[in-house]
N, C-alpha and C positions, 0 to 999 in steps of 0.2 A: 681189844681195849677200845672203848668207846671214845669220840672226843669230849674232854672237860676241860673247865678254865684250870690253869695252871698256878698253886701258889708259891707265891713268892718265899723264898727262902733267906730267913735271915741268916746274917754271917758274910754270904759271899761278897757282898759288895765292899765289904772289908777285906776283901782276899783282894779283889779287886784293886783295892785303896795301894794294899801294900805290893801287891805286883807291877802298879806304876811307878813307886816308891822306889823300887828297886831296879827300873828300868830306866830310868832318869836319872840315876845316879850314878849308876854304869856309864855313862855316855860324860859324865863331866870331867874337866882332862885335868885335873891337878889332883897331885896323890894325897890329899889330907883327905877329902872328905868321899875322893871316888869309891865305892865300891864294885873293885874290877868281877865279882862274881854276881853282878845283879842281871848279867843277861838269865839266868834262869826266870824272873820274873816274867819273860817270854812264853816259858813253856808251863809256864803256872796258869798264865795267859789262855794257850794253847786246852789243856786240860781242861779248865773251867770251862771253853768256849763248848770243847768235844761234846760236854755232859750236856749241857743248856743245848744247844741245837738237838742232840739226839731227844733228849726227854721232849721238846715241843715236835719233832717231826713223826716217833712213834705216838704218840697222843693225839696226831692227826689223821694217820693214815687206813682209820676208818673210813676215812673220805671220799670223795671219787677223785679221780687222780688230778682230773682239770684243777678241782676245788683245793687239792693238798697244796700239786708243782707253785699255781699261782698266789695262793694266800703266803706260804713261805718265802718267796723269791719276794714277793710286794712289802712283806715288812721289813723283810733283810734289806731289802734298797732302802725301805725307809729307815732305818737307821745309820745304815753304811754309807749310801749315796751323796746324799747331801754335804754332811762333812770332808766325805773324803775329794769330791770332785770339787768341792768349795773351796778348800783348802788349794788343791792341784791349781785351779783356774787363776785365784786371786794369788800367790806365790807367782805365779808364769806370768801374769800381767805386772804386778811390782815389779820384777827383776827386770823384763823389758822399759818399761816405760822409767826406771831409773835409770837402765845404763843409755837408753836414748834422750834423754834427759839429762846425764851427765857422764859424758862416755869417756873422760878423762881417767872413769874408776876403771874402765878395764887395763889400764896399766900397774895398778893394784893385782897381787897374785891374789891376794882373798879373795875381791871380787869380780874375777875372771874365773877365778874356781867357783865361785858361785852361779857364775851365769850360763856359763859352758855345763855345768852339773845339772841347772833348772833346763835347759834346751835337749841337752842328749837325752836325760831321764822320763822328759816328761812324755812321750809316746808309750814306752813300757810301763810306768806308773798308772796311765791311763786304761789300758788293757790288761791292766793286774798282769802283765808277766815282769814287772823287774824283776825280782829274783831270778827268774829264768833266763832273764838278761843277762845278769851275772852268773850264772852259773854255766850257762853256754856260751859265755864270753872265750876262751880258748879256741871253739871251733868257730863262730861266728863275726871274730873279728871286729867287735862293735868298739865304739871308743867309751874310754875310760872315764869318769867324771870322779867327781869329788863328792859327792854324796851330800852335801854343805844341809842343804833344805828337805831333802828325802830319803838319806840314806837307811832311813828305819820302816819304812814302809815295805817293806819285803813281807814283812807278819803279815800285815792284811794283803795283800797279793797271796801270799800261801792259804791263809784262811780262805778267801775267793775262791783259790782252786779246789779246797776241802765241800766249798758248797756246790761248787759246778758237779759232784762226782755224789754225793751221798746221801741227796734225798731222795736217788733214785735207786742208790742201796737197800731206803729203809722201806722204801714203798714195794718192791717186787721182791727184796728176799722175804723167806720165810722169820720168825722171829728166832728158830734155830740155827737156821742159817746165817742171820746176822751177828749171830751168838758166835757162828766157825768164824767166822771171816773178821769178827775183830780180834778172837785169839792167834789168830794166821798173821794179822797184822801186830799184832804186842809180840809175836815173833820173831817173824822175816826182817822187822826193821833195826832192830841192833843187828840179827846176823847180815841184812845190807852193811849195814855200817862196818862191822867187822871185818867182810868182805871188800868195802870199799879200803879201810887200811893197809889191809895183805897186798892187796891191787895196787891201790893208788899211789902210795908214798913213794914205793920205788919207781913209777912209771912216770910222775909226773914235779916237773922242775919246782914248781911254783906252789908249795906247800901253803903259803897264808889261801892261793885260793883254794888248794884243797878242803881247808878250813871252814872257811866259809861258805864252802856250796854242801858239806855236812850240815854246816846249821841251816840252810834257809832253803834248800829242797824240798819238796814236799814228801820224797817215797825219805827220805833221812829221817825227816820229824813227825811222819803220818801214825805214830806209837804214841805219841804226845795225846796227838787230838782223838784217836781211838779208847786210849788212857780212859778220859773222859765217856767215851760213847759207852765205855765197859760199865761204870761207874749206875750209866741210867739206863743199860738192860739186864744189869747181873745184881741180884738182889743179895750185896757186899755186907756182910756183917759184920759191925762193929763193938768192941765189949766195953774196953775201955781205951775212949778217944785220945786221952792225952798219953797215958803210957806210950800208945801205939806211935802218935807224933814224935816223943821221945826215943821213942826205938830207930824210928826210918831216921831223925835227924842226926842222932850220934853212929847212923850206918855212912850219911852223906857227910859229915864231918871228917869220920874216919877214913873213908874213900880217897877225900879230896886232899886231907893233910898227908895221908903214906904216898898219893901222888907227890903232893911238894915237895915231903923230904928226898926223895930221889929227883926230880928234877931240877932242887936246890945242889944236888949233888953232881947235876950234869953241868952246873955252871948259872942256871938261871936264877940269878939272886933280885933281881930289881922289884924295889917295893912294891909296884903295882903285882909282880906275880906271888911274893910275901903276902898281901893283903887277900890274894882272890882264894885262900882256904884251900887251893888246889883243883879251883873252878874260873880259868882265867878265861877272858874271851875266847869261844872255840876256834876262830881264825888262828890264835897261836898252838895249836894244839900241837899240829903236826912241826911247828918251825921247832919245839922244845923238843926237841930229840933224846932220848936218853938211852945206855945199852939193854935196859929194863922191858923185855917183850909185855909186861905184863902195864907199864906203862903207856908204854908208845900206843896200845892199842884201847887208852880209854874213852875214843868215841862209842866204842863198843860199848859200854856198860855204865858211863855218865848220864851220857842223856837219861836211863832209863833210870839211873836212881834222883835225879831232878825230877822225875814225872812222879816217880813214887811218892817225894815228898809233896809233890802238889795233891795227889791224891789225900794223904793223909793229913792234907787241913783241908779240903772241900768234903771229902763222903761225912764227916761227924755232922756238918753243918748240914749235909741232905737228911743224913736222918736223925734229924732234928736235936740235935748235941754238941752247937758249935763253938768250937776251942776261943778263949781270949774273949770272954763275953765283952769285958771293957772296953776292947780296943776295937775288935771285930764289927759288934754293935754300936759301937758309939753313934751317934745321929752325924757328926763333924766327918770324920771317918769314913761313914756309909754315904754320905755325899758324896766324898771326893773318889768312891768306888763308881759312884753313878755317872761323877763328870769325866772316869779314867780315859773312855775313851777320844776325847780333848785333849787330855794330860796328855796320854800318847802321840796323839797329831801333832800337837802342837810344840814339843818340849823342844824337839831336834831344831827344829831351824830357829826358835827363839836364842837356844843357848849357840846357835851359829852366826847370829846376830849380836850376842852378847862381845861373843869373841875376836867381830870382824871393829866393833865402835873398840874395843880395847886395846886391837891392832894399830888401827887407824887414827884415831882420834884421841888415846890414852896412853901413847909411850909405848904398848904391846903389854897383852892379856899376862904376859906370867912373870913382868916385871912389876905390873900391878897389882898381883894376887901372890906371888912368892913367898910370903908374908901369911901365919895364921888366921890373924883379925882381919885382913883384906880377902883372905878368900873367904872365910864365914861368913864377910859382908855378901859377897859377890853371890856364893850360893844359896844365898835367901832372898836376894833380888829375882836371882833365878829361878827360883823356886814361886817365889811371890805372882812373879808377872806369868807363870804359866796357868800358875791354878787358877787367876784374875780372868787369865785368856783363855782359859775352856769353863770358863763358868760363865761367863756372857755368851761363850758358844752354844753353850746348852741350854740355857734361860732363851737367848732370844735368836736365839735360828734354829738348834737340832729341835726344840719341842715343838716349833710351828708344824714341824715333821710328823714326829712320833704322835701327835695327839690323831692320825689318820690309822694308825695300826689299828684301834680300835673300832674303826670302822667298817662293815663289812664291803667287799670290793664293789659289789651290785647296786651299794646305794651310792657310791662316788661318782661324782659329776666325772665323762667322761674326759676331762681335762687331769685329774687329780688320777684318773685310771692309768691315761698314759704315762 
């Protein structure tokens, strides 16, 4: 394959739209409006990412390897870098220069959780290994934070690690062999998982983290972003898109309710896990116990029908038949898929700000919201001031960035190289 310029695919950045949608709404703590099953918007994330990287890295790797490694890595900084180190730097300076500035708040629990969480975190955030932080927190001993301003950034630290490893996949295998090696991986990684169940639960005390270091490992979720890489070297045939949507969704539907009513049955009735359809944060996966072999072991085979369904709204839109033209397409819509990646940076510490002035300054966040009309209010503020706050991110900081992708590296002033 020779290199060409890559077009643009409508649809996704409505996929886009609605995977932020659903990741942002996961994270909001009052049960009227949360939906506890929106961390899949992650691995929708995931997916979409898998395909997009792969189709640009095999489309390049005509190249000479100098010209592939560098032109890749240089726009990935330019899109990643910027925001994500802007964001790190300008949060670690607020947080200091307010609690030296008004150091009465660290007798406040909110904002000692928050300050302690910006100061532990912020070295592993840096180096893309939080997640690894947490995941090798039992053997390494590190301290604990609260997560307040970064606890969501584990995604792009795993994405990080997915780029450090697979452009050098697509450049030295063969295109057969890339072909083995991502069916090896849509394999091995549920039966890790499944393996990790057999193993883990009995060995290990601390079930929520076994939970979480399911979700945000990289060999756990490396099926996800593979998902995707399948997507844009296996020529997937599609007959009819929306059927096929309907099928995988009443398979994920059904999956996740015949888990609830047994989990309902083992005692777990609390609305948040009623609402999550049988797809509740995987952190509780393992604490929901049930006598149900066929239960207890759905990391096994959740993740991979979350991936399915992401497959089956992204492939109609690659070949060129994408589901939900209204919504998907909308121009309103397909913006806010362009600015997702803001929505995502930004959403977690703003809604930890939201709920630290509600603590403090409001009586407390759930006596003020406890109430219908008050939480409607609250989560369209919420909603309001994040889109406000990654659409000025993207207007007038990440474009000053991105408008360099387009330039080739030889002609950048040696300042814009570095």
């Amino acid at each position: 394959m020779t290199s060409k310029n890559l077009n643009y695919i409508p649809g996704l950045d409505g996929i886009r739209a609605l995977s932020a949608f659903l990741v942002i709404s996961s994270h909001w703590p009052n049960s009227l409006l949360s939906l506890p099953f929106g961390w899949i918007g992650v691995n929708i994330f995931f997916v979409l990412s898998g395909f997009l990287i792969a189709r640009i890295l095999i489309n390049n790797r005509q190249q000479s390897f100098k010209k592939y490694i560098s032109s890749f890595y240089f726009k990935r900084a330019l899109r990643i870098f910027p925001l994500y180190y802007g964001f790190l730097t300008l949060s670690l300076l607020l947080v200091l220069f307010i609690t030296y500035s008004a150091p009465f708040l660290l007798s406040l629990n909110e904002w000692k959780d928050i300050y302690w969480g910006t100061i532990h975190d912020f070295p592993y955030c840096f180096t893309y290994t939080y997640n690894l932080r947490a995941n090798l927190s039992p053997l390494i001993h590190v301290p604990t934070s609260s997560d307040k301003l970064d606890g969501h950034l584990w995604s792009l630290c795993l994405e990080e690690q997915f780029y450090l490893i697979f452009p050098f996949l697509v450049y030295f295998l063969s295109l057969k062999n890339l072909k083995i090696t991502t069916i090896s991986i849509l394999i091995s990684c549920p039966l890790l998982r499944l393996w990790g169940v057999l193993y883990g639960e009995p060995h290990f005390t601390d079930h929520y983290w076994l939970g979480e270091t399911f979700y945000t490992n990289i060999f756990c979720q490396a099926d996800a972003l593979f998902m995707g890489v399948g997507l844009a070297i296996f020529d997937v045939k599609i007959i009819k898109p929306y059927l096929t949507f309907v099928i995988v969704l009443l398979l994920w539907l059904l999956t996740g309710v015949t888990c609830l009513v047994f989990i309902r049955q083992a005692g777990w009735n609390s609305l948040a896990a009623i609402k999550s359809l049988g797809y509740d944060p995987p952190s509780n996966w393992f604490l929901e116990s049930t006598k149900y072999w066929l239960i207890n072991i759905r990391p096994f085979y959740q993740y991979t029908i979350v991936n399915l369904l992401a497959v089956s709204l992204i492939l109609p839109a690659i070949k060129g038949r994408p589901l939900f033209l209204l919504i998907f397409q909308n121009k309103g819509i397909a913006y806010l898929g362009k600015i997702s990646y803001g929505i995502y940076v930004f959403h977690y510490p703003i809604l930890s700000i939201l709920i630290f002035i509600g603590n403090t300054k409001l009586g407390g966040w759930y006596n003020l919201t406890n109430r219908p009309f008050p939480e409607i209010c609250a989560y369209m503020i919420y909603i309001a001031i994040t889109l406000i706050v990654a659409h000025l991110s993207y207007q007038y900081f990440e474009k000053r960035f991105l408008k360099y992708k387009t330039v080739p590296i030889k002609k950048l002033s040696p300042i814009v190289q570095y």
